[in-house]
C-alpha positions as CSV (number, residue, x, y, z in Angstrom):
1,X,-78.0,-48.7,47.4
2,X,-75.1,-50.8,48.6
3,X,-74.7,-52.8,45.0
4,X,-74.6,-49.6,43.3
5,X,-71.8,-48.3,45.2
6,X,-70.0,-51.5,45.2
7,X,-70.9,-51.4,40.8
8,X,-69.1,-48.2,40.8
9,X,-65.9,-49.0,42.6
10,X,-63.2,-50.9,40.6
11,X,-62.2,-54.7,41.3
12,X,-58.5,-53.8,43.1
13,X,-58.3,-57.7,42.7
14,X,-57.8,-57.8,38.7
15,X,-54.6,-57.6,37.5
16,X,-53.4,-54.4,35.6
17,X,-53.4,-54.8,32.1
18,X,-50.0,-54.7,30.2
19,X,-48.4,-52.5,28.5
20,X,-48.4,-54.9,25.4
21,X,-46.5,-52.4,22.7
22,X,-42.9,-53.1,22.2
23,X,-40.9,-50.4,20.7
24,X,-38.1,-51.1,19.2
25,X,-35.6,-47.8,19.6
26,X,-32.7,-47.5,17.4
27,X,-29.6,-45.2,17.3
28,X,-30.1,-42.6,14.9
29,X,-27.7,-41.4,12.8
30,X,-29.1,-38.6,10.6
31,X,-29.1,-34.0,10.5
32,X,-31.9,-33.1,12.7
33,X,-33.1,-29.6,12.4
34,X,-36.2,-28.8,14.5
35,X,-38.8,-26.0,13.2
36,X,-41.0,-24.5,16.2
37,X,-44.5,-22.5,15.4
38,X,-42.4,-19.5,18.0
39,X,-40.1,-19.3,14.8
40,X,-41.3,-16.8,12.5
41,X,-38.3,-16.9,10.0
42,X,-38.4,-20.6,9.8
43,X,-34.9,-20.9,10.0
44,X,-35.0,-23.9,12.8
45,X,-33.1,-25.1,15.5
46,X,-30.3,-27.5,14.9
47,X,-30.4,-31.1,17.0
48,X,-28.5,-34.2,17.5
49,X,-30.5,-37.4,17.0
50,X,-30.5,-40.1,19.9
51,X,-33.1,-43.1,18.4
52,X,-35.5,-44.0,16.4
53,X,-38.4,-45.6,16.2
54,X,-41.5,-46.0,13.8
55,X,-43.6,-43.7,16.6
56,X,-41.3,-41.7,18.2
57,X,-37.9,-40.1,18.0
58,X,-35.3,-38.9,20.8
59,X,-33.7,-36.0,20.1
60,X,-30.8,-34.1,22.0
61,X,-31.6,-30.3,22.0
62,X,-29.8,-27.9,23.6
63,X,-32.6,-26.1,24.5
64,X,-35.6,-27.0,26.2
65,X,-38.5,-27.4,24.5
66,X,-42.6,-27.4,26.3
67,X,-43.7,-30.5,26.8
68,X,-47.6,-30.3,24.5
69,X,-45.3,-28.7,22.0
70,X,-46.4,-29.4,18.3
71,X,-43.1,-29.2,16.1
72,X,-41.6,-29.9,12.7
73,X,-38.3,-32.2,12.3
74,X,-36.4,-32.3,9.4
75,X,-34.1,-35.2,8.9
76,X,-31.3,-35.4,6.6
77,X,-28.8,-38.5,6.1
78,X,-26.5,-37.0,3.1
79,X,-24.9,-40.2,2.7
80,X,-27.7,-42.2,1.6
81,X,-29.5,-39.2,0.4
82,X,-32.9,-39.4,2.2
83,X,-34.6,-36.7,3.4
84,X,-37.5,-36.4,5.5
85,X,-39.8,-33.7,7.3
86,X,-42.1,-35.4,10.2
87,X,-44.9,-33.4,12.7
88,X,-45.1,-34.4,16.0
89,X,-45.8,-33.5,19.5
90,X,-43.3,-33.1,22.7
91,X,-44.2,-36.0,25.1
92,X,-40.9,-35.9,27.8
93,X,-38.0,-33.7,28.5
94,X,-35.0,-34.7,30.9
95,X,-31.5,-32.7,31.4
96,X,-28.4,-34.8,30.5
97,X,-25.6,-33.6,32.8
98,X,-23.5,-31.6,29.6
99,X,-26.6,-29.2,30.4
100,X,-28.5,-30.1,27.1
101,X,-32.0,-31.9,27.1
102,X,-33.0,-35.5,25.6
103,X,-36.7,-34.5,24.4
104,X,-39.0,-37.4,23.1
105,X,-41.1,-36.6,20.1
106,X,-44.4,-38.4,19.4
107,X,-45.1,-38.7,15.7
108,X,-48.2,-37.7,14.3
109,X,-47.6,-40.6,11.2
110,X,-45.5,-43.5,11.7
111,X,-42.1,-43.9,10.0
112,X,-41.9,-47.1,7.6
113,X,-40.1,-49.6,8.3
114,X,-37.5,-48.4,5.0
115,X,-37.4,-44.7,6.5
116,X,-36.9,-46.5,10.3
117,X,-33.6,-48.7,8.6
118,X,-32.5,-45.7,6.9
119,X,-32.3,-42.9,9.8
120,X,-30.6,-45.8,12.2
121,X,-27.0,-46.7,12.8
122,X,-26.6,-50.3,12.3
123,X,-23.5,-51.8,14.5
124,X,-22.2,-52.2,17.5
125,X,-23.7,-49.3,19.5
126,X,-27.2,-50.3,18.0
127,X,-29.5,-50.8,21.1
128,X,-30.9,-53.8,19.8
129,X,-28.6,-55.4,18.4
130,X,-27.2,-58.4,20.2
131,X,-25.1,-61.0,18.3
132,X,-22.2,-61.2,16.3
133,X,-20.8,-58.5,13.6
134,X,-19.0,-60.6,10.9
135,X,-16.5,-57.9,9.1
């Protein structure tokens, strides 16, 4: 009886495992417009885009979405013409102090790595970016 308790109890010794995924987040510079299944008329909910990533996005809402939430996000950079509409789920929700809310969106598809270089803004205020900016 004794080994089968001490079988079903975890070794504390081991170590944890990892988190071994690295992310790569972005600043995004593209028209976010958010589509909830609450809006009947489908006229959406304009957003301001914080980063990107092939999983995920950040979005600045100025409402405050359920976190479980399955949406719809539209983005839109007019300059370089792309357009895109992306499902995901709301996964975290935190207040910035100008009283709006930095949601993160998991993506029910991946971005590609084109649609990821698209949606970002490349410079000096990418995240990510670390060396020099020849002009």
């Amino acid at each position: 009886m004794i080994a089968i308790s001490e079988a079903i109890q975890p070794d504390i010794s081991l170590p944890r495992a990892v988190d071994r995924h690295i992310r790569l987040r972005h600043l995004g510079r593209a028209e976010a417009v958010l589509l909830r299944d609450c809006d009947v008329m489908r006229i959406g909910m304009r957003a301001g885009l914080h980063t990107v990533s092939a999983a995920a996005l950040g979005i600045i809402s100025s409402v405050p979405l359920k976190v479980g939430e399955q949406i719809k996000v539209r983005l839109r950079n007019e300059v370089q013409r792309f357009a895109i509409e992306l499902r995901g789920a709301v996964r975290r929700l935190e207040p910035t102090e100008d009283g709006r809310y930095l949601v993160a969106i998991e993506l029910y598809s991946r971005l590609l790595p084109l649609d990821v270089m698209m949606l970002r803004r490349a410079g000096v205020d990418d995240v990510t970016f670390t060396g020099k900016i020849w002009v």
